[in-house]
C-alpha positions as CSV (number, residue, x, y, z in Angstrom):
1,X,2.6,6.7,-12.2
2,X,0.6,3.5,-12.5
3,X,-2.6,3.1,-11.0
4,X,-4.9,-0.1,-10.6
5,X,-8.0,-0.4,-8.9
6,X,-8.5,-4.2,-7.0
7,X,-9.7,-7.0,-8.5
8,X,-12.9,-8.1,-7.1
9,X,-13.8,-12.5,-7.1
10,X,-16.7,-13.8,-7.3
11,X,-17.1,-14.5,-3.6
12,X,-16.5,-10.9,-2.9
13,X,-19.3,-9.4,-5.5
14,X,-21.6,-12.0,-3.8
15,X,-21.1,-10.8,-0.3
16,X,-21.9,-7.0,-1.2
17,X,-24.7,-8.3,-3.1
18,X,-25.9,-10.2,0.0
19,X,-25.0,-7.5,2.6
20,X,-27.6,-4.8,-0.2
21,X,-30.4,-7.2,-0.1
22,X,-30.3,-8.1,3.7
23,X,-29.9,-4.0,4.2
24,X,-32.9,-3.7,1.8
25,X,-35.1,-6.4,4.0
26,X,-34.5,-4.4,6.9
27,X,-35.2,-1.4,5.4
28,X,-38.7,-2.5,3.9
29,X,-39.6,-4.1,7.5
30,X,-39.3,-1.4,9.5
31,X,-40.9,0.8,7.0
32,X,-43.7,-1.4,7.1
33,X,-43.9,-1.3,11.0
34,X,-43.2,2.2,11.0
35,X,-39.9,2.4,12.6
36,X,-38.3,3.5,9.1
37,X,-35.3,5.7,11.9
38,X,-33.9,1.8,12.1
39,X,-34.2,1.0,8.7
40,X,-32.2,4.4,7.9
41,X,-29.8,3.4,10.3
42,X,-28.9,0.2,8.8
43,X,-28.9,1.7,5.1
44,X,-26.6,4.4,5.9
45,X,-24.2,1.8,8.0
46,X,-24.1,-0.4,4.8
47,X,-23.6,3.0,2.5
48,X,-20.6,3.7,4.8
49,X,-19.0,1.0,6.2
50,X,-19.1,-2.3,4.1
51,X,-19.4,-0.2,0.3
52,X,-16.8,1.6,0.3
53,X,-14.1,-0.7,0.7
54,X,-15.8,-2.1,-2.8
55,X,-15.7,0.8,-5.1
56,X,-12.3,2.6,-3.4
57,X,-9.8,0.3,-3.2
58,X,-7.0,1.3,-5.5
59,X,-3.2,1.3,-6.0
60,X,-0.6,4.0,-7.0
61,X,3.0,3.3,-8.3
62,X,4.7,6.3,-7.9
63,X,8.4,7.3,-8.6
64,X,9.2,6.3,-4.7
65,X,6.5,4.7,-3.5
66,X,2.9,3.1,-3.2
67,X,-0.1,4.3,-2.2
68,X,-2.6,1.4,-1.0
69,X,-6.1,2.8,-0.5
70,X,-9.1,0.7,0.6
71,X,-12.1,2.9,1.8
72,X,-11.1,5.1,4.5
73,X,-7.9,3.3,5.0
74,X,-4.9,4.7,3.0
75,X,-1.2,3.7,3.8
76,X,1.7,5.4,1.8
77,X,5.0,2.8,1.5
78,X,7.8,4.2,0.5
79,X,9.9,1.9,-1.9
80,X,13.5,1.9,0.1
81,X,11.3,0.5,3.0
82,X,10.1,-2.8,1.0
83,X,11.5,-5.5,2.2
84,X,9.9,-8.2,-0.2
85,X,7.4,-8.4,-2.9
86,X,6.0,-11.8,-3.8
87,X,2.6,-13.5,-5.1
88,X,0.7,-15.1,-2.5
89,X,-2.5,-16.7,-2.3
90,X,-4.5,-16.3,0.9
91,X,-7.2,-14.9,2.5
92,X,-6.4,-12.5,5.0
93,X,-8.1,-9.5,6.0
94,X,-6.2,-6.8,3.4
95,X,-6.9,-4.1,1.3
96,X,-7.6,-6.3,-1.7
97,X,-11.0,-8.2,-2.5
98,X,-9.4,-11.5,-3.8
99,X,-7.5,-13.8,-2.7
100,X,-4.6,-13.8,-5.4
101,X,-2.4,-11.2,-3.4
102,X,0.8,-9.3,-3.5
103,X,2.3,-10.2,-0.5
104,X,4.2,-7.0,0.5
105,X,6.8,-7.3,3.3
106,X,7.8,-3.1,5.0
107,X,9.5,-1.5,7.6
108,X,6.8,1.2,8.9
109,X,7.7,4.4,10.3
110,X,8.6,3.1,13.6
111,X,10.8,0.3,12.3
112,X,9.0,-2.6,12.9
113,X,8.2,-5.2,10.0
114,X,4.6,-5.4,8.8
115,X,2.7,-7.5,6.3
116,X,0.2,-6.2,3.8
117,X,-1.5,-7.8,0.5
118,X,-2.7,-6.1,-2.3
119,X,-5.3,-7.8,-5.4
120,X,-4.5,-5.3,-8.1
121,X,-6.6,-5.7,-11.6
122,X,-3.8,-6.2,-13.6
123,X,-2.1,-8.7,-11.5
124,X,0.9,-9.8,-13.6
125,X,1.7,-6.1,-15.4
126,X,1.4,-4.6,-11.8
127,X,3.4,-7.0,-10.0
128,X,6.1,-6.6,-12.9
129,X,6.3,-2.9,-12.6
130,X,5.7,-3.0,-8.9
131,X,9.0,-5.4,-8.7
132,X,10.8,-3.2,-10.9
133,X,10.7,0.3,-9.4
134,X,11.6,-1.6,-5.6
135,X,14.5,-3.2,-7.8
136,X,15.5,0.7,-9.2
137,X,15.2,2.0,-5.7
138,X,17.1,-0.8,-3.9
139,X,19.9,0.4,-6.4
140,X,19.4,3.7,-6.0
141,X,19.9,4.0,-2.5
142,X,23.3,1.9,-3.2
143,X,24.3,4.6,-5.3
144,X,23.6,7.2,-3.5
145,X,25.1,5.3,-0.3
146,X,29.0,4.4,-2.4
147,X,28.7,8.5,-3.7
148,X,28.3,9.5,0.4
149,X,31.3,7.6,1.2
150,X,33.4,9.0,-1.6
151,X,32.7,11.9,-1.1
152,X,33.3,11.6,2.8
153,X,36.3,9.6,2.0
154,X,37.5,12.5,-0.4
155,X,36.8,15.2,2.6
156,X,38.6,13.6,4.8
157,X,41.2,13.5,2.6
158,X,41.3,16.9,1.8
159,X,41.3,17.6,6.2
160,X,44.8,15.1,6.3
161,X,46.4,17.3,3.4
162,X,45.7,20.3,5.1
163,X,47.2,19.4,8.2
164,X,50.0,17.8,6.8
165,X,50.8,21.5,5.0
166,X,50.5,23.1,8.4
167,X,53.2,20.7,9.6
168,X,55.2,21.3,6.8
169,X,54.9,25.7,7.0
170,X,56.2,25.5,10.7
C-alpha cells in the first residue's frame, strides 16, 4: 500500500492564502459593525468548503485499486477498470492542486468512460508504481480469464466422455 498526499504549486498555496485573508476582512468588518452572525458565516464556509480540499487530498495504491480522496470527495477505482494511465499537464477541475497530473482514463460502475487527474507528491515514484500494479492486474485478469477457459474447456470434456461411455454400455 502506497499512499501520497497531492502536491500543492505555488498558485494553489496563494489562492488559500488569499481566500484566509479575504475570510479574515470580512470577519473583522462585521465584527466591527456588529453583525459578527455574517462574519461567522463566512469563516465557517471557508473552514468547510474551500480548506479542506487543501489539507485532505490524498492517494492509496492498494493491491487492486486506488483510492482518490479530495475533501469530501472520495472515489475508489478498481485497477482492472483502468483504461489508461499517462502524464498530463493541464488544468482541469480534479482532485489534485497542480497542474502536473496523472491523467487516469476508467470505466465507472455503470460502464461508461470517465476522466480523472491526480497531482501526487511523489510524481515520478507514484506514477511508476501506479503503472505497475495496472500492468500486474491487466495480466492477472488474463490469467485468470485462459485458466476459466481450461478449465471449462476440460469440463466439457469430461461431459462428451461421459456420454460417449453411455453410448458405448447400451
Amino acid at each position: 500500500m502506497l499512499k501520497s498526499s497531492s502536491h500543492i504549486n505555488l498558485i494553489s498555496f496563494f489562492l488559500l492564502i488569499l481566500f484566509l485573508c479575504i475570510t479574515f476582512i470580512i470577519f473583522a468588518t462585521t465584527i466591527i459593525f456588529n453583525v459578527w452572525w455574517i462574519g461567522l458565516i463566512f469563516s465557517l464556509i471557508f473552514i468547510f468548503a474551500i480548506c479542506p480540499p487543501y489539507f485532505f487530498t490524498f492517494y492509496v495504491l492498494n493491491e487492486n485499486n486506488i483510492t482518490i480522496r479530495c475533501g469530501y470527495y472520495k472515489t475508489i477505482i478498481p485497477f482492472d477498470k483502468i483504461i489508461s494511465v499517462h502524464q498530463k499537464d493541464c488544468c482541469k477541475i480534479a482532485p489534485s492542486l497542480d497542474s502536473k497530473r496523472i491523467e487516469v482514463v476508467y470505466f465507472n460502475k455503470k460502464n461508461e468512460i470517465k476522466t480523472t487527474y491526480i497531482s501526487p507528491n511523489c510524481f515520478s515514484d507514484f506514477l511508476t508504481k501506479f503503472a505497475d500494479n495496472v500492468l500486474n492486474s491487466v495480466k492477472n485478469s488474463e490469467a485468470q480469464a485462459e485458466s476459466n477457459k481450461i478449465k471449462t474447456s476440460s469440463k466439457q470434456k469430461l461431459s462428451q466422455e461421459k456420454f460417449d461411455n453411455k453410448d458405448v454400455i447400451k
